[in-house]
N, C-alpha and C positions, 0 to 999 in steps of 0.2 A: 431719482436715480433708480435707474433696473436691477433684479435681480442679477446677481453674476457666478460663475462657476470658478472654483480653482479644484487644485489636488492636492491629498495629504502628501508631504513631504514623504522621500521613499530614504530611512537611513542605511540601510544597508540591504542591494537587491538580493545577493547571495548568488549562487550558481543558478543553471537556470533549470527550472523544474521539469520540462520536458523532456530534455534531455536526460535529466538524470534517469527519469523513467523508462525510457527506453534503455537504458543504458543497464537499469535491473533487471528488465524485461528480457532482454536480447541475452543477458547472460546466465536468468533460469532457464529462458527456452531453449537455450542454448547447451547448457547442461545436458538435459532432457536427448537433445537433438547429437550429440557427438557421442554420449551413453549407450544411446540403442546402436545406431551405427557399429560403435566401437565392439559392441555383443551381436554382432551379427543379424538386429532384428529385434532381438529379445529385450524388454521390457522391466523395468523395474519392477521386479514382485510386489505383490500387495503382502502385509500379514497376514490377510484373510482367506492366503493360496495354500495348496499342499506345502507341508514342511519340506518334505524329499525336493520338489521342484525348488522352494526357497534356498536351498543349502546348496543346491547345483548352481544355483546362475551366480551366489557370490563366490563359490570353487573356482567357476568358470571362466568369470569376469573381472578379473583384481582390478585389472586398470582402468577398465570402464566406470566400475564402482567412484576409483581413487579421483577421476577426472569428473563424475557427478559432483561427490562432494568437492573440491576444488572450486566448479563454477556457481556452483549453489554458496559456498560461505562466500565467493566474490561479491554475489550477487545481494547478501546484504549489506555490504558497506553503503552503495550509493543510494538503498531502500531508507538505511538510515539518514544519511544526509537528506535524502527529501523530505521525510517527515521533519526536521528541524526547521530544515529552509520553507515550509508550505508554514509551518507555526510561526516562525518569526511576520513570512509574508501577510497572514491573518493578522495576525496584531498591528502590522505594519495599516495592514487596510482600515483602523480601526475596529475590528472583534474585540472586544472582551468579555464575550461570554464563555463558557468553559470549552465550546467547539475545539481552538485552537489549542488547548491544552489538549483534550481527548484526541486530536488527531496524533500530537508529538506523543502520548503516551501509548498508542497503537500503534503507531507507525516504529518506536521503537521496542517495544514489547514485540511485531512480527517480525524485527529482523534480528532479534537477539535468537528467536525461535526458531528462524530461518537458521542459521549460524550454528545452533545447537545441535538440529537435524544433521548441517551439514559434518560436523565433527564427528558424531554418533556410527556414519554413514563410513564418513573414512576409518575409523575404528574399524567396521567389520571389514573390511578388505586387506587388513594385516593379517598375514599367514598365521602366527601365532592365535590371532582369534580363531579363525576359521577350522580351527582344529578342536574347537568348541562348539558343537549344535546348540547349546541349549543358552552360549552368551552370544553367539549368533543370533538366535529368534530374540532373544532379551532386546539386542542392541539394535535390532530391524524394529520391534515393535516400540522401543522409545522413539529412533527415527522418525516412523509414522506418526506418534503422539506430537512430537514437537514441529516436524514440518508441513503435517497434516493439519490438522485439529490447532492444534497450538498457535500457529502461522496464518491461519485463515480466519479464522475469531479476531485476531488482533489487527490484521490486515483489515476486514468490515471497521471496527472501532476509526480505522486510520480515515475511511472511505467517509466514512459515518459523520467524521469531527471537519470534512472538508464540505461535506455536500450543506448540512444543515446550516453554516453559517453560510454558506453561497446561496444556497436558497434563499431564506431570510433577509439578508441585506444585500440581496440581487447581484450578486457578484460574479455568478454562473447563469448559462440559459435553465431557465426552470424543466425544461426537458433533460439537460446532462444531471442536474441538480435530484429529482425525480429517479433518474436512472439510478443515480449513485445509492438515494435511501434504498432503492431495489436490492440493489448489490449485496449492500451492509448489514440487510434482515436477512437475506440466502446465509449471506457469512457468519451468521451468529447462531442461525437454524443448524449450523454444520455441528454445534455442539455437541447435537446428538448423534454425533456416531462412538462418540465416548458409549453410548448405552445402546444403539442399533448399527450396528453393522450396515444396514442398506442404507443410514443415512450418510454413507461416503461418497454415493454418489451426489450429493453434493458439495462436495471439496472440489473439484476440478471446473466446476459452474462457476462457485464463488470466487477461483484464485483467478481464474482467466479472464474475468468478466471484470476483475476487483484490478488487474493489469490493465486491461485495458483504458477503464474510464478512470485512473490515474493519469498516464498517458497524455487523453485531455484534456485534464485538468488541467494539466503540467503546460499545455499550452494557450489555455484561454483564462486560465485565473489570472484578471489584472496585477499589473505592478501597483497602478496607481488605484484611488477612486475618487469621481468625480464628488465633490460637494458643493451643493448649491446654499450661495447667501441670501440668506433674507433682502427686500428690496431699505434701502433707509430713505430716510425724508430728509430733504434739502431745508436746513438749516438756515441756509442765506437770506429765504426769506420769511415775512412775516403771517400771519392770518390773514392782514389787513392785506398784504398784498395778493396771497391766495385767492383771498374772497372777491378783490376785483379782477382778477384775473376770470374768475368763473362769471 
């Protein structure tokens, strides 16, 4: 008898991951995208801008602010749900090395942080704040901490806990698989903007690049995986009749 192939049994598929990710994606960049608009052009400050310029664009912009954070805390629920559904899917594939755990615990570690920015964010657009410079700049520079820094370190871990068990047990093409460890050391490198400033320029490398190849994940990480059986030996007959048969 020949070897033969089957699939592990799939308990529960869950929603489906691609979507989901686009569905995070479309509604950070989305934030982003109706924000400036809505401010005539103008740009989410950095903390690392004039304080004067800082204090004018949240004066300036209540509602563009209010509508950031809006689609920004939208945009973690379904972050969360993927990192669940991508960890049960792991396990489901057979992982059980700690990969799928590190993914669920980045992936919701970045969207709790995602969610925290985004509160922080609508805080400062309340008039009563805004009559505040100095919990103004407080409340912008936690913003940056937790959606900046915070959000992209955890996002890499997220990236990090999907690529290395798809690499490994061939689950991903070793080129997306490859790309993602890229992803996940930029995103971990970001850590130092906690201590340099110029390392912020890579926050926007690692989040976009960390969307993206989520994204394909979300679409090419099997449901099933194929396993192959061992070949067995025909029982029915004997040596004696092996031997004449040869």
């Amino acid at each position: 008898m020949t070897g033969s192939e089957n699939t592990r049994p799939q308990r529960n598929a869950g929603p489906p991951l691609g979507i989901l990710a686009v569905v995070f994606t479309a509604l950070f960049l989305g934030g982003i995208a109706v924000s400036t608009a809505m401010a005539g052009g103008a740009t989410f400050p950095s903390p690392f801008g004039s304080p004067a310029e800082i204090l004018a664009y949240f004066h300036d912009n209540q509602d563009a602010v209010r509508v950031s954070a809006f689609l920004q805390f939208a945009a973690s629920v379904p972050m969360a749900v993927y990192a669940a559904t991508a960890s049960v899917r792991l396990r489901d594939l057979g992982i059980r090395a700690p990969g799928a755990t590190i993914a669920l615990a980045g992936g919701l570690l970045a969207a709790a942080m995602l969610a925290l920015s985004a509160l922080f964010v609508w805080t400062v657009s309340r008039p009563e704040v805004l009559a505040e410079p100095v919990v103004v700049r407080a409340l912008q520079n936690l913003a940056f901490a937790a959606g900046g820094t915070g959000h992209v370190v955890f996002l890499g871990l997220l990236v990090a806990g999907i690529a290395v068990p798809g690499w490994l047990a061939g689950l991903l093409p070793r080129p997306l698989a490859f790309a993602g460890l890229a992803v996940a050391a930029v995103a971990e490198l970001s850590t130092l903007t906690l201590l340099v400033p110029g390392a912020a320029l890579l926050l926007p490398v690692a989040r976009f690049t960390a969307l993206a190849w989520l994204i394909a994940v979300g679409f090419l990480l099997p449901r099933t995986r194929t396993k192959r059986t061992a070949p067995s030996r025909d029982r029915s007959t004997t040596p004696e009749d092996r031997k004449e048969a040869a």
